[in-house]
Steps between C-alpha positions, in 0.01 A plus 500: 500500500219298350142620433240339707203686434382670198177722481478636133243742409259429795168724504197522768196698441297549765140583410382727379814651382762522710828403430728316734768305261560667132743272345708445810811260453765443717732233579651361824815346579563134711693659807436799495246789738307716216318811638166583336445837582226800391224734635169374630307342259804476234450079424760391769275275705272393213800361281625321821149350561449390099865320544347342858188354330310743686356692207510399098676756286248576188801453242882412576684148593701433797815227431667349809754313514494459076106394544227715454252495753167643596433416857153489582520580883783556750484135592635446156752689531608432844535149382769642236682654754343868501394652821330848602474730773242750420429856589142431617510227802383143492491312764278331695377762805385199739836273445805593719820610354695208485151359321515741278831415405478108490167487310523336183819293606451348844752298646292172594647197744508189444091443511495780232322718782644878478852512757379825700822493726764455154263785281474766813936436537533523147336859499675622779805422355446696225370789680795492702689517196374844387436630822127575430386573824173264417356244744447176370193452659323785466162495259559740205191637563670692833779617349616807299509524170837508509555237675237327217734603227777337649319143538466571125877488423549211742247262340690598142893453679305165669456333158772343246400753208798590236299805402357766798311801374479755781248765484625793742613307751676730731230699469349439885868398620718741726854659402691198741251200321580537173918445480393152614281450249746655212727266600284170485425605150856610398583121616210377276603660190834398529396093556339532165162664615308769304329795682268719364456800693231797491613786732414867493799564761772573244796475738387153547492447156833632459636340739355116430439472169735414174302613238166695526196561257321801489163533375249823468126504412517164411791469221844447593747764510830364520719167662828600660770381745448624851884620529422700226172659615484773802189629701393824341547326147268231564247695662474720182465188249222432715292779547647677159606846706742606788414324832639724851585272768639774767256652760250687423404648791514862599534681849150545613389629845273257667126594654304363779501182626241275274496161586674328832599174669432510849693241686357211340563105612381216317497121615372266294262169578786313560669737772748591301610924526471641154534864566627644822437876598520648127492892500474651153402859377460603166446892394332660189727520218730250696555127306631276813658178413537174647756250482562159570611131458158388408324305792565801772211587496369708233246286398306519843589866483246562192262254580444660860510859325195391242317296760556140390636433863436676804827618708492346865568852585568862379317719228563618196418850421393685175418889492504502904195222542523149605476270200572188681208283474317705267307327197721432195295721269514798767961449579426579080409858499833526669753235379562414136665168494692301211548133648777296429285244353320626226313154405374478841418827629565774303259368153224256430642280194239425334312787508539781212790767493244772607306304792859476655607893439182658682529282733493668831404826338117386450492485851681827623310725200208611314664497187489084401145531603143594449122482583604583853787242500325190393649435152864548386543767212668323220610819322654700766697146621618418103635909532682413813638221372632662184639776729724201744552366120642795361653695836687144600541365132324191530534276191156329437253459245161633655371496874273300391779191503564320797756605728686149476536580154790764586860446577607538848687817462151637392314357740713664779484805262099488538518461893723766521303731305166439663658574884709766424196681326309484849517776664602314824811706709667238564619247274619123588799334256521184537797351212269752282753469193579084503503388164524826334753553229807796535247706276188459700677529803612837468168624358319342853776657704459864326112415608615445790711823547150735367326309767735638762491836344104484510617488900387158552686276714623182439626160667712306231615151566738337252738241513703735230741669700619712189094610496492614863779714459409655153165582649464504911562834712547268788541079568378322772707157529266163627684221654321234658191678527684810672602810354865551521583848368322820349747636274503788265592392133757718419673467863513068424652293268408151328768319714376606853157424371526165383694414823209628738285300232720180645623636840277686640785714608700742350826376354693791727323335826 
């Protein structure tokens, strides 16, 4: 199998100092799906982006196809053939899905005027396909980010590239969405396609790739053959120790009831019912979880918890008082929330590392502030932020550095930290460890597990069904905007989960 791509001795410095690429090379094969794989912050994404035109490499050369080349922007290298779907989402909030996906190759008619009925049939085709569970016409800017991440992959399967770099793609999809997509790719590779594929879900890895690179702390460890690779091995060439996958969590007798969903119903502007008579309870020291195809539901479920919508009726209930339609800022001193879209709700990009960790905080405490509240204390909020730095082992320069500046895996590391330091009973999950690597992962879920042992309680949605059973007492099952079942972890299994995920019955009914 011919070389396609070469990337010898590739290195990006990121000012002041930081390190992203130190004399990186690696080669990929024509026909072939090569893994890229590492902790947060380890060069995976950066080396994809330097080959995508997206970023220049400070030293290093790139040869494709026998040519060296240096493209200048991803335009240039679409043009060659190379195509990206990225971990951060762009698309166009205001343009519908099948927009989305069309935009930048429109069919046109025969009076070169865009063909609206052939583009919108082209897309649902295709969604069809993969059984995405999107609607063609709905505006981006309405949907979920999953939903978001999977207009991503379509607009890369919709285009004639040779070359598809995929930056943790199944990272928003659900256990029964990504076979579908395994397979389009496995067909890809073996027409003559080349994927390049950045994953921290190391079954998936396993299981799709041929070969897969490793890299740590910016220098590449090692270049093997999948069939010759297993879990825990990888795992520990990434993160240079042992890595436990099993459960962690211990019997633990549950408290009071902290935080409660009060037969809630939601229908939205368009008459649609999103949620229909949803009864939840979560106790101290009690970690509930939630599962679901995403689009049951869950989505309204957290917005109508942190008062982005109001419920057409029922309350929700935290430390016995009414929380319903109380201000943001005051549902706060009682719910700790980590969104599922960090870009958009849980940070402010541009603004430095520190602004967005005592965030929140400055408004619950004296401690970020002083002369009676009026001006922010920049020494006790640098100490905090060293603290989330050091407790959650966020890799950054200074908190002086804007947050955009981080890796994704850090900035969900930075979220985390600031709302699990509140002192809030009752904590919302929402997909808190997407993007993380196997490392990172199971230092947020053994945060996770103190938080429950601090007796907090805790509502975790995921669409990681191997997460809700490593850390959940109990799981509450959504389908169609209904829950389905309230089962206790150890008394379920993945199978008759995932078919009330696509049921909404039990598989003995």
């Amino acid at each position: 199998m011919d070389d396609i791509i070469e990337m010898n001795r590739i290195v990006k410095i990121f000012p002041p100092a930081l390190v992203a690429l130190d004399d990186v090379s690696v080669t990929f094969r024509k026909g072939e799906i090569h893994a890229i794989v590492g902790e947060n912050g380890a060069g995976k994404s950066t080396l994809m982006k330097i080959l995508y035109g997206m970023q220049p490499a400070d030293s290093g050369e790139i040869i494709y196809d026998g040519e060296k080349v240096k493209f200048s922007d991803p335009g240039e290298a679409i043009l060659a053939g190379i195509g990206m779907v990225h971990q951060e989402i762009i698309l166009v909030p205001q343009y519908t899905v099948w927009e989305n996906v069309v935009l930048g190759i429109e069919p046109v008619n025969f009076l070169d005027h865009l063909d609206v009925k052939k583009a919108r049939h082209q897309v649902k085709e295709k969604i069809e396909e993969f059984h995405f569970n999107l609607d063609p016409d709905a505006k981006v800017e309405d949907i979920s980010v999953a939903a978001r991440q999977k207009v991503e992959i379509l607009k890369l399967l919709f285009r004639n590239v040779s070359i598809l770099i995929m930056d943790e793609p199944t990272s928003v999809l659900t256990p029964q969405e990504i076979p579908q997509l395994f397979e389009e790719l496995k067909r890809l590779r073996d027409s003559g396609d080349t994927i390049l594929f950045i994953s921290h879900h190391l079954e998936e890895v396993l299981e799709l790739s041929d070969r897969i690179t490793v890299l740590r702390k910016g220098k590449k460890v090692d270049t093997i053959q999948a069939d010759e690779a297993t879990k825990t091995g990888l795992a520990q060439m990434m993160v240079g120790r042992e890595v436990i996958f099993e459960s962690i969590r211990k019997a633990q007798q549950a408290g009071e009831v902290v935080f409660e969903i009060c037969g809630v119903n939601y229908t939205d502007p368009n008459k649609r019912p999103r949620l229909t008579d949803i009864n939840i309870k979560v106790r101290a020291s009690e970690i509930v979880g939630i599962a679901g195809v995403e689009g049951n539901g869950q989505l309204e479920l957290v917005n109508v918890i942190m008062g982005l919508i109001e419920p057409t009726s029922g309350s929700i209930i935290a430390q016995g008082e009414d929380i319903t339609r109380e201000p943001i800022i005051e549902k706060r001193k009682r719910v700790a929330f980590v969104s599922q879209d960090r870009a958009n709700m849980s940070a402010c990009i541009p603004a430095k590392i520190t602004e967005n960790v005592i965030m929140t905080h400055h408004r619950l405490g004296k401690r970020f502030t002083k002369w009676g509240g009026r001006v922010l204390d920049s020494k006790q909020s640098a100490l905090f932020t060293n603290e989330v730095r050091e407790q959650f082992d966020v890799q950054m320069t200074s908190g002086e550095a804007v947050f955009k500046s981080l890796s994704g895996g850090n900035q969900q590391k930075v979220i985390l930290g600031r709302e699990l330091l509140l002192e809030a009973p009752f904590i919302l999950l929402d997909q808190p460890t997407r993007g993380l690597d196997v490392g990172s992962i199971e230092y947020v879920h053994r945060q996770i597990m103190d938080m429950r042992a601090q007796q907090r309680g805790m509502l975790l949605i995921s669409a990681d069904l191997e997460e809700l059973f490593r850390l959940c007492d109990r799981l509450v099952v959504m389908h169609r905007g209904r829950v389905v079942a309230e089962l206790v972890t150890e008394e379920t299994n993945v199978t008759e989960v995932g078919y009330l995920m696509l049921e909404g019955a039990s598989y003995e009914a």
